[in-house]
C-alpha positions, 0 to 999 in steps of 0.5 A: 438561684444564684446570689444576685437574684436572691439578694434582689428578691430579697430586698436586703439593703445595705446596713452601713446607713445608706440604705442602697439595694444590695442586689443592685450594687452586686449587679453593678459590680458584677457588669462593670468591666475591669481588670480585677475587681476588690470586696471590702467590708466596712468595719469602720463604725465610729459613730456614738450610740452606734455598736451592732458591728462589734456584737456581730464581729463578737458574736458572728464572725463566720458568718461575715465572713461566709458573706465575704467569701460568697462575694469572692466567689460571685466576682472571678479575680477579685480579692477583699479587704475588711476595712477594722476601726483600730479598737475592732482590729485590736478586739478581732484580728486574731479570730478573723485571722484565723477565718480568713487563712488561705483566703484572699482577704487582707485585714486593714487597719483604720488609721483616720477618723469618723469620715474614713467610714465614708467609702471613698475616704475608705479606699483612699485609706487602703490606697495610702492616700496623703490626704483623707478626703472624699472623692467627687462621685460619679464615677462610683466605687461600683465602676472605679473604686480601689485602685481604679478598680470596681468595688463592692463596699459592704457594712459588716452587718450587710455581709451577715445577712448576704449569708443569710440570704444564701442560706434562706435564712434571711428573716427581714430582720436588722440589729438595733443599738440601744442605748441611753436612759434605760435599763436593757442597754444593747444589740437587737435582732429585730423585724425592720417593720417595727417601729421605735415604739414597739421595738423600745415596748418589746425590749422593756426600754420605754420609759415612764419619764419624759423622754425624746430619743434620736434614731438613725445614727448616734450623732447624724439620727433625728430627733423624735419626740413620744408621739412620733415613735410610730416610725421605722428606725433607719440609718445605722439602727441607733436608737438612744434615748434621752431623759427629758428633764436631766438633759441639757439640750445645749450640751448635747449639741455641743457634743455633737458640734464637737464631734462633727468638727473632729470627724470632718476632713476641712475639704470643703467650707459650709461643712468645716465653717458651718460646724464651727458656727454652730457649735460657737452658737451652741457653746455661748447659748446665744443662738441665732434663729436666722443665721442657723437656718441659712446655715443649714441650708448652705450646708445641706445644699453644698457640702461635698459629701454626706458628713455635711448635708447630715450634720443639720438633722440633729441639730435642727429637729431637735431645736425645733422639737424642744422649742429652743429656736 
């Protein structure tokens, strides 16, 4: 059986926090018509609470870049990149140099900020682009991506597992990051159908005091209260747990705020205003129930890409969550 079969028989999706089948994004890929078709893998992870990319570059190199190779060979004149936030290229430059001598794979440096993990910012970034901003979709990188070309864009955890796959070796497992107020901080290989509760039971992180986690990503992930933990976690696999009563809510958001107000690209206004509203109502305390609601509305509806219609979740879940709205 070749590659795309397995990975659609498979179910492995994309581990970047999107979630796309990876089977199907191969068969797009592999029916659009272009000249010469590009890999690129997403090493980009610049997220708080989110680390399972640098473990596994630590930890399993070969094996992301076997993943690669297959897709090179799965694409006829095609060529990869694998796309390195500066501390990762600085960390691994010179093992993954020395995987990819004689391939056609280029190390790239990452130059921007958070946003440059979104994949059209990404291309961009490789392109040289002036501006670090994302592209109106469709058409998709899948279709017309770098240089004009089809792409594949692939998380370094995906390009793992596609070698797993190939192997028959994939378990219908995923990497966790845990982190916070707990005392077995770190990467996991876990099922994918557990839920947070018995992921943090099984690596002794459940704590005995109060406690709220987010899950997903370290600043995009929801917000989860004890009782709701019988959830599978999705997103990045963050997991980041909060102790009750020494957290202060309001400066949680404000580092979030903060955050998302760094990361965005200024490209569209409800992301670049409605951050900035929100972290004014979180930074004075004086928070407007109305006005946040519409708020999050307007963004999730309207912002350009997904920096801004997930900035909300957060904020929102944990607002009402803790009953401070």
């Amino acid at each position: 059986m070749t590659i795309i079969p397995k990975l659609m028989e498979s179910g492995l999706t994309g581990r970047g926090g999107g979630g796309f089948p990876t089977g199907k994004k191969w068969g797009i890929v592999k029916k659009a018509k272009g000249d010469k078709k590009y890999i690129v893998c997403n090493g980009s992870e610049g997220e708080p609470g989110v680390f399972k990319d640098r473990y596994i570059l630590e930890k399993y190199p070969e094996e992301v870049i076997e993943g690669i190779k297959i897709a090179l060979k799965t694409f006829p004149n095609s060529s990869a990149y694998i796309f390195l936030n500066k501390n990762y290229y600085k960390k691994f430059k010179t093992k993954l140099k020395s995987l990819t001598k004689n391939l056609p794979i280029t190390l790239f440096k990452k130059t921007g900020g958070y946003l440059s993990g979104e994949e059209t910012v990404l291309l961009n970034e490789i392109q040289k682009e002036t501006k670090y901003e994302p592209r109106l979709k469709p058409p998709y990188p899948t279709q017309s991506g770098l240089f004009n070309q089809p792409t594949l864009i692939n998380n370094v955890e995906t390009f793992y597992y596609i070698a797993q796959v190939a192997k028959d070796k994939y378990k219908q497992t995923r990497f966790y990051s845990i982190s916070g107020d707990i005392p077995n901080k770190g990467v996991f290989e876990l099922p994918i159908s557990w839920s947070a509760q018995k992921i943090l039971k099984e690596t002794g992180n459940f704590p005995a005091h109060p406690f709220f986690v987010q899950t997903g990503g370290g600043a995009m992930g929801e917000v989860l209260l004890p009782k709701e933990l019988n959830q599978k976690v999705e997103g990045a696999g963050a997991i980041i747990i909060y102790d009750k009563k020494k957290t202060d809510s309001f400066k949680l958001m404000e580092k979030w705020a903060k955050f998302f107000l760094k990361g965005n690209c200024d490209k569209c206004v409800p992301c670049r205003e409605g951050v900035y509203r929100i972290n004014e109502m979180v930074r004075t305390r004086k928070i407007d129930c109305k006005i946040l609601s519409d708020l999050f509305f307007v963004m999730e509806q309207t912002s350009f890409c997904p920096l801004g219609k997930g900035a909300t979740l957060p904020f929102k879940s944990l607002c009402n969550k803790l009953q401070l709205l």
